[in-house]
N, C-alpha and C positions, 0 to 999 in steps of 0.2 A: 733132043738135047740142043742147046743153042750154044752159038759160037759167039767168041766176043765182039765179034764184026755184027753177030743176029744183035747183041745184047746194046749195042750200040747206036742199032737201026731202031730197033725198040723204043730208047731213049730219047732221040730225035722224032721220035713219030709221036709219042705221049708229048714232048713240047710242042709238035706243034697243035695237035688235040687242045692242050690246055689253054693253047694263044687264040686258036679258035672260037674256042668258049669264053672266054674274055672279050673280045674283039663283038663275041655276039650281046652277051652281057654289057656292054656300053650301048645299045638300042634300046635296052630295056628299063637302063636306070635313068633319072632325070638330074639329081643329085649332086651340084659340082665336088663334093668332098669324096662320095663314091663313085664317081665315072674319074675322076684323076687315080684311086686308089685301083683301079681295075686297069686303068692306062698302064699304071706302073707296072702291074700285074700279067699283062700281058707284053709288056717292052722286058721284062723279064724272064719269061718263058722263049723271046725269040735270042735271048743272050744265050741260055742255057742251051739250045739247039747249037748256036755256034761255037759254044766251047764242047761237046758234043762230038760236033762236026771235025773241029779240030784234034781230039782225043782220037777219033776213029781215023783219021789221016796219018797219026803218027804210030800203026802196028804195025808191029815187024811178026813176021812168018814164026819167031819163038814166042809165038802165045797160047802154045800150047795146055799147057797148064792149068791157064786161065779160063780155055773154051771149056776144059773138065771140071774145075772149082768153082766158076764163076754161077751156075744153074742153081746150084745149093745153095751160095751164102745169098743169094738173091729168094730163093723160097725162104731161109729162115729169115731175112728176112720181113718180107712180107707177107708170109702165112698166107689166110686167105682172102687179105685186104683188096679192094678193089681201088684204081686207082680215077675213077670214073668223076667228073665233074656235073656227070650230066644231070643228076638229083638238084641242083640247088638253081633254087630259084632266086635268081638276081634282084630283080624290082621288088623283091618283098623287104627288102634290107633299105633300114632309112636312115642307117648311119654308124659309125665303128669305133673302136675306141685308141 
Protein backbone atom coordinates (compact mmCIF):
# COMPACT_ATOMS: atom_id res chain seq x y z
CA UNK A 1 0.00 0.00 0.00
CA UNK A 2 1.54 3.49 -0.61
CA UNK A 3 1.53 6.43 1.47
CA UNK A 4 0.82 9.79 0.32
CA UNK A 5 4.34 10.90 0.84
CA UNK A 6 4.96 7.32 -1.58
CA UNK A 7 2.28 8.79 -3.96
CA UNK A 8 4.01 12.03 -4.05
CA UNK A 9 7.55 10.51 -4.52
CA UNK A 10 5.95 8.66 -7.34
CA UNK A 11 4.63 11.90 -8.87
CA UNK A 12 8.08 13.61 -8.83
CA UNK A 13 9.84 10.79 -10.11
CA UNK A 14 7.35 10.22 -13.34
CA UNK A 15 8.16 14.28 -13.93
CA UNK A 16 11.27 13.81 -13.89
CA UNK A 17 11.23 10.53 -16.34
CA UNK A 18 9.05 12.69 -18.57
CA UNK A 19 11.64 15.89 -18.54
CA UNK A 20 14.09 13.25 -19.41
CA UNK A 21 12.66 11.94 -22.33
CA UNK A 22 11.94 15.30 -23.62
CA UNK A 23 15.31 16.74 -22.78
CA UNK A 24 16.38 13.45 -24.94
CA UNK A 25 13.98 13.91 -27.66
CA UNK A 26 15.30 17.46 -28.47
CA UNK A 27 18.59 15.38 -29.92
CA UNK A 28 16.62 13.68 -32.05
CA UNK A 29 14.40 16.13 -33.76
CA UNK A 30 15.98 18.87 -36.13
CA UNK A 31 12.50 20.74 -36.44
CA UNK A 32 12.46 24.44 -35.05
CA UNK A 33 8.46 24.23 -34.48
CA UNK A 34 8.96 20.61 -32.75
CA UNK A 35 12.32 21.04 -30.70
CA UNK A 36 10.40 24.62 -29.19
CA UNK A 37 7.13 22.34 -28.74
CA UNK A 38 9.27 19.56 -26.73
CA UNK A 39 11.17 22.63 -24.84
CA UNK A 40 7.98 23.53 -23.60
CA UNK A 41 7.24 20.22 -22.96
CA UNK A 42 9.78 19.52 -20.89
CA UNK A 43 10.05 23.10 -19.01
CA UNK A 44 6.65 21.81 -18.05
CA UNK A 45 7.15 18.56 -16.55
CA UNK A 46 10.07 20.45 -14.45
CA UNK A 47 7.09 22.96 -13.22
CA UNK A 48 4.98 20.03 -12.20
CA UNK A 49 7.84 18.34 -10.00
CA UNK A 50 8.08 21.64 -8.28
CA UNK A 51 4.53 22.13 -7.60
CA UNK A 52 4.77 18.54 -6.58
CA UNK A 53 7.63 19.30 -4.43
CA UNK A 54 5.76 21.91 -2.84
CA UNK A 55 2.33 19.80 -2.22
CA UNK A 56 4.56 17.10 -0.56
CA UNK A 57 6.17 19.86 1.87
CA UNK A 58 3.03 20.82 3.00
CA UNK A 59 1.64 17.19 4.89
CA UNK A 60 0.65 17.29 8.05
CA UNK A 61 0.84 13.80 10.03
CA UNK A 62 -3.44 13.83 9.71
CA UNK A 63 -3.11 12.12 6.26
CA UNK A 64 -4.17 9.58 7.24
CA UNK A 65 -7.16 8.87 5.33
CA UNK A 66 -5.59 9.76 2.25
CA UNK A 67 -2.53 7.14 2.59
CA UNK A 68 -5.76 4.48 2.81
CA UNK A 69 -8.16 6.30 -0.18
CA UNK A 70 -5.46 7.52 -2.07
CA UNK A 71 -4.10 3.63 -3.74
CA UNK A 72 -7.83 3.11 -4.99
CA UNK A 73 -8.89 6.21 -6.55
CA UNK A 74 -5.48 6.15 -8.19
CA UNK A 75 -5.89 2.42 -9.74
CA UNK A 76 -9.54 3.53 -10.82
CA UNK A 77 -7.93 5.64 -12.10
CA UNK A 78 -5.64 4.36 -14.25
CA UNK A 79 -6.65 0.79 -14.70
CA UNK A 80 -4.02 -0.75 -16.42
CA UNK A 81 -2.63 2.29 -18.23
CA UNK A 82 1.03 2.56 -18.57
CA UNK A 83 2.46 5.78 -18.03
CA UNK A 84 5.75 5.09 -20.05
CA UNK A 85 7.00 7.71 -22.78
CA UNK A 86 9.52 5.46 -23.75
CA UNK A 87 7.44 3.89 -27.26
CA UNK A 88 7.48 7.12 -29.10
CA UNK A 89 9.79 7.90 -31.31
CA UNK A 90 10.61 11.62 -31.51
CA UNK A 91 12.44 12.16 -34.95
CA UNK A 92 9.63 10.39 -36.70
CA UNK A 93 7.11 13.39 -36.08
CA UNK A 94 7.70 16.35 -38.76
CA UNK A 95 5.23 18.55 -37.47
CA UNK A 96 1.88 19.13 -35.03
CA UNK A 97 -1.09 20.89 -35.36
Amino acid sequence: MFTLNDLFDIAIKMEENGRSVYLNALKQTHNREIESLVQWMADEEKRHKSWFQEQKGRLSTGSRDLDVMLPGVIKEMMGDNSLSLSELDFSKITRFC
